[in-house]
Structures are given as structure tokens and as C-alpha cells.
N, C-alpha and C positions, 0 to 999 in steps of 0.2 A: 619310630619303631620300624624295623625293618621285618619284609615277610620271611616265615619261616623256610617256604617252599623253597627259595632262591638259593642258591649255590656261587662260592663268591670264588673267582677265577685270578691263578696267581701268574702273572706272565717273568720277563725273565727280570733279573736282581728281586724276585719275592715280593714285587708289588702288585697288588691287588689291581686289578679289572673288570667294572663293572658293562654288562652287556655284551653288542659283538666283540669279539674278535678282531684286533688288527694286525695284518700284517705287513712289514718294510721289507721291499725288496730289494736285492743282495747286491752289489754293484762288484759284478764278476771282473777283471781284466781281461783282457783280448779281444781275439778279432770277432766281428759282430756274424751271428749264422749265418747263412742262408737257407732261403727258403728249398725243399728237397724237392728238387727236379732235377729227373734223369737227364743229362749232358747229351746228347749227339755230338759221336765223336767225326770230325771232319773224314769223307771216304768209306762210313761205314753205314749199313740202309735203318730208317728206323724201327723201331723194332717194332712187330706186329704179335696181333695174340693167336694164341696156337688156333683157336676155333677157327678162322677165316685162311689158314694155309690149307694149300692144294700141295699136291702130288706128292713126293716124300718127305718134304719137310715135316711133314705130320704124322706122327705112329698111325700105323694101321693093324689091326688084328692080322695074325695069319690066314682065320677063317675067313674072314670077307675079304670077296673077289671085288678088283676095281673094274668097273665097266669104261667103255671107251667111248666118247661121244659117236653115235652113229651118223651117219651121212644121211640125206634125206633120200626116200625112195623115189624114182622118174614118177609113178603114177604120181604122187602126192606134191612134187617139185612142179609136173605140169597143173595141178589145181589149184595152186596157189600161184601160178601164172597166171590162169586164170580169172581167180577171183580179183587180182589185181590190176588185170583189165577192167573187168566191167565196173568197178570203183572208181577208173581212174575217166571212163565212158559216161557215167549215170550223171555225172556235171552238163556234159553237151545233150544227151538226150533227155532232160527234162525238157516240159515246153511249155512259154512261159504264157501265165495266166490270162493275160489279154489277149494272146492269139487263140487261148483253147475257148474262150468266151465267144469270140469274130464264129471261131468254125463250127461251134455249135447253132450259132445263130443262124450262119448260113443255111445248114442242114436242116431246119426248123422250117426257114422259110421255103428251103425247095421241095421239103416234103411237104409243106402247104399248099404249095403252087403244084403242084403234081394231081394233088384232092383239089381241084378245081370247082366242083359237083359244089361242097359245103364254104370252101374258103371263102368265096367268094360273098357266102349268103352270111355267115360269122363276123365278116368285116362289116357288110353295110346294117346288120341288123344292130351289131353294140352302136354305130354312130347315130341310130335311131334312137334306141336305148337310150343315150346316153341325154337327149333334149326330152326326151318322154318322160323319166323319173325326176326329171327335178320339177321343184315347186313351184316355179314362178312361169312355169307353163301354161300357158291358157285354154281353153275346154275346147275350143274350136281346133285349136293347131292339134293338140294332141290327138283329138277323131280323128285328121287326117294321118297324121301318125301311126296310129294304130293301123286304120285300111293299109297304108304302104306295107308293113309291119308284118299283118295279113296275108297280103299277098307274098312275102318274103318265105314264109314262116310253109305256106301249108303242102302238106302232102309230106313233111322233111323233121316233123315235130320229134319224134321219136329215135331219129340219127343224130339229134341237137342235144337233147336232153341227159346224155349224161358225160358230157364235155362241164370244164368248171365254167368258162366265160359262157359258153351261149345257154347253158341254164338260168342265169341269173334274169339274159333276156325274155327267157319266157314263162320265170316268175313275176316278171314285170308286166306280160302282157294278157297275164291269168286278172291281177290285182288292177291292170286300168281299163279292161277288156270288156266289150255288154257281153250281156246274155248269149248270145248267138257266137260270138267269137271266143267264147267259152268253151261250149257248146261241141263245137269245131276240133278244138287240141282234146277237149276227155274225149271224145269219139276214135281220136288216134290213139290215145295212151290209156285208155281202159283194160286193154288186155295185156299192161304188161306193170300194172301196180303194185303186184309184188316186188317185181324185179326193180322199180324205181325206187323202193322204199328201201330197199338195202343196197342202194348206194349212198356214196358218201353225197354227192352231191346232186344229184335228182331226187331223193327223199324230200328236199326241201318244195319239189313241184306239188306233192301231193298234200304237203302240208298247208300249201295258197289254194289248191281244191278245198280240200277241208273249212277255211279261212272265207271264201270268196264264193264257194259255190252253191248252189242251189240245193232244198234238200234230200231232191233225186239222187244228184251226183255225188253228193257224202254217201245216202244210205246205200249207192251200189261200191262206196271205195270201203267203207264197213263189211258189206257182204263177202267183199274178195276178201277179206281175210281169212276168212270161214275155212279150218283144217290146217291155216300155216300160224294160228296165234303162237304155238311152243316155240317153234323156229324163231319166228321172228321177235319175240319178248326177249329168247338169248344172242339172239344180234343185236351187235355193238351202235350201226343205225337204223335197224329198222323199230329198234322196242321204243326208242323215241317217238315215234308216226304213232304208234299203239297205244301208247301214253296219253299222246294230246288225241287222239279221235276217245280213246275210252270218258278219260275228263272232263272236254271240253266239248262233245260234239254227239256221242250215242246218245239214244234215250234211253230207258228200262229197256226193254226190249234187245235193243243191241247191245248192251251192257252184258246181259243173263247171254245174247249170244258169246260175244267173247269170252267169256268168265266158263262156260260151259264144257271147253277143253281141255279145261285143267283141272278136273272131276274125276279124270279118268273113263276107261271104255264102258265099267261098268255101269254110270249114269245112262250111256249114249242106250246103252241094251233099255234100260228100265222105263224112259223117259218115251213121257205119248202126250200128246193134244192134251188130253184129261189131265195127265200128270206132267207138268212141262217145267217145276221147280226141283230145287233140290229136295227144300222141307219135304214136301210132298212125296217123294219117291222114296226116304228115309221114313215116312208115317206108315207106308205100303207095305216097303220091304228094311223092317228092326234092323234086320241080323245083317246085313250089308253097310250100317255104318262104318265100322273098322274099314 
């Protein structure tokens, strides 16, 4: 049975063709094409497209005017002399990296050598340093140590301390130091506690007080805070110092100190002996919560 839907295809002498379509191709006589490319005739230019000709080969509108390349102006012919000089200069006047390393070096050490006063004490105090912090040091050498150390150190503690290298020495000699030679450096850097704690690297002297010291010399490096807590909480080194004495080192007391500033003026007005808490001055005076 064949399907209805199908259509039966009669090709030529009326024979029937089922499916594609064939077709036989014609076998023409003559000569074979060629493929169509334009000849270049010998002597004449190839031929170009109109878009890329200049000057009258190209229709031009009547309305639009042709401009004529300008010549360059002297001011602008001299800056670009100029400029290609100093391009053709910036080769030889670079300088090259290990010599500009030598002359700073140099510079370093003759402005060292010039501060004589501290050079001199910065050099033999780190080589003191440097046999006093290690471990395998023994209790005898180190005492001696420290007295040289001592004697390097005093009357000069405070022009030392906020240098990066000879800080480090005389948090070493806060942490191996007795009582007495303690003693000795807070007496010189007591009145200037604030200003060590916001630095970058003498903050860390007050923090070996704090660590090492006795609990006189905490409760007067506490006291100096007394009126700079705001300040110093939104500085970047010193709210650290503030941090470790509030957590690790107040008692009550110096806690409700520090914390007291940040109350505002009108606790400072309301607050007496009798009443020396917050609860308390809130029990007194209601309407002054807000």
C-alpha cells in the first residue's frame, strides 16, 4: 500500500521518480571559464576606490571648502623640540639604583656622625642589647650588663625613646631592670606619658611600665590619663595603651575613672564624694537621664 499523502514525480520520457530529485549535468562544448578577475592591464595604475582618493580625483561638493595642510607654528615647532629633548635626556639622567642606595647610605651615616651626643650611645647600647635579651644569658653577666647599660642610658632616656631601634633597648631594660633602675627611666618619662603613648613606637615603653612596674607607677601612668581618655581612645596608638591598662591593669576605681569621661560634662557638674557613681546621680537627679 502506498501512502496517500505522497506525490509521485514524473522526470523526462514520463518516468516516474520516487524521492530526491536528480539532476545530470550538461556537458557544454568550449573553452573552460575563468574565474572573474579584473586584468591589470600592463602600464596602467590599479584601480583604487573612490573613498581613499585625495585631491580632485574625488568629486567634491561646491559648498565645502578644501583646507590646506597648515605648517606648524614656531611656538609649538620649538616645544616639541623641546619635549624631544628631554625624552631623548631622561635615558642618561636616571640614576641607577645602587648608586642612589651608596648615597643615601652615605648621607644617613654623616648625619649620624654629625649627632654625635646620641650616635654614639644608640650604637653601643643595641650591642649591649643584643647579649642581654637572649636566653642563654646568665644572671651574673646580665647585672653587669645592665649597670654599663645604666650608665649609657641616664640623663638621655627621653631623646631615646621615640627613635624605632633604641626604643626597643629600653623596653628591654624596663623588663630585665630591678626596682631602682626602674625607678630611674619613670622618673624621666613621667611627664611626658601622654605624648609616648601616641606614638608609634614609644607606646610600647609604657606598656612594659604597665607589664613590669610596680603598683605606684601603673596607678600614676592611669592618673595621667585623667582629661585625655576621648583623645586618646580615637587615636590610632594610643587607644591601644588604654585598652590594655583599662583590662588588664585598673581596679574598680580607676575603671569608674576612665569610663567617667564619657558621661559627659553633665555627670562631671552632678557627681560629689557622696555621690561618685553614675546609678547614683541618675537616683538624685530622674530628669537628666536623656
Amino acid at each position: 500500500m502506498e501512502a496517500k499523502g505522497k506525490k509521485k514525480f514524473a522526470g523526462r520520457g514520463g518516468k516516474e521518480q520516487h524521492g530526491k530529485r536528480k539532476f545530470k549535468k550538461r556537458n557544454v562544448s568550449g573553452p573552460p571559464k575563468k574565474p572573474f578577475n579584473k586584468v591589470v592591464e600592463e602600464g596602467k595604475p590599479k584601480s583604487v576606490s573612490k573613498k581613499f582618493l585625495k585631491g580632485p580625483l574625488r568629486p567634491v561638493r561646491a559648498s565645502v571648502k578644501q583646507f590646506k595642510n597648515k605648517q606648524p607654528t614656531e611656538k609649538f615647532a620649538k616645544k616639541r623640540k623641546f619635549q624631544d629633548a628631554e625624552e631623548g635626556g631622561s635615558e642618561s639622567k636616571k640614576p641607577k639604583w645602587n648608586d642612589f642606595k651608596k648615597k643615601r647610605k652615605e648621607l644617613k651615616q654623616t648625619r649620624q656622625l654629625n649627632d654625635k651626643s646620641n650616635y654614639d650611645i644608640i650604637v653601643k647600647s643595641k650591642q649591649i642589647w643584643e647579649s642581654v635579651r637572649r636566653k642563654k644569658c646568665d644572671k651574673e653577666k646580665r647585672e653587669k650588663l645592665m649597670n654599663e647599660l645604666q650608665k649609657l642610658l641616664h640623663g638621655k632616656i627621653k631623646s631615646l625613646a621615640f627613635a624605632h631601634d633604641s626604643t626597643r633597648v629600653i623596653q628591654c631594660f624596663i623588663q630585665y631592670g630591678n626596682e631602682k633602675q626602674r625607678q630611674e627611666i619613670f622618673e624621666e618619662l613621667k611627664d611626658s606619658l601622654i605624648e609616648l603613648s601616641k606614638s608609634k613606637y614609644s607606646r610600647n615603653i609604657v606598656k612594659k611600665f604597665l607589664m613590669y612596674g610596680t603598683k605606684p607607677q601603673v596607678a600614676e601612668i592611669i592618673k595621667s590619663f585623667k582629661g585625655h581618655v576621648k583623645k586618646m581612645l580615637r587615636h590610632a596608638e594610643a587607644s591601644a595603651v588604654v585598652e590594655y591598662a583599662y583590662n588588664d591593669k585598673a581596679i574598680l576605681e580607676q575603671r569608674n575613672m576612665l569610663t567617667e569621661e564619657l558621661y559627659g560634662n553633665t555627670f562631671q557638674v552632678y557627681k560629689t564624694p557622696i555621690v561618685p557613681t553614675l546609678d547614683k546621680v541618675l537616683q538624685g537627679q530622674p530628669e537628666k537621664r536623656e
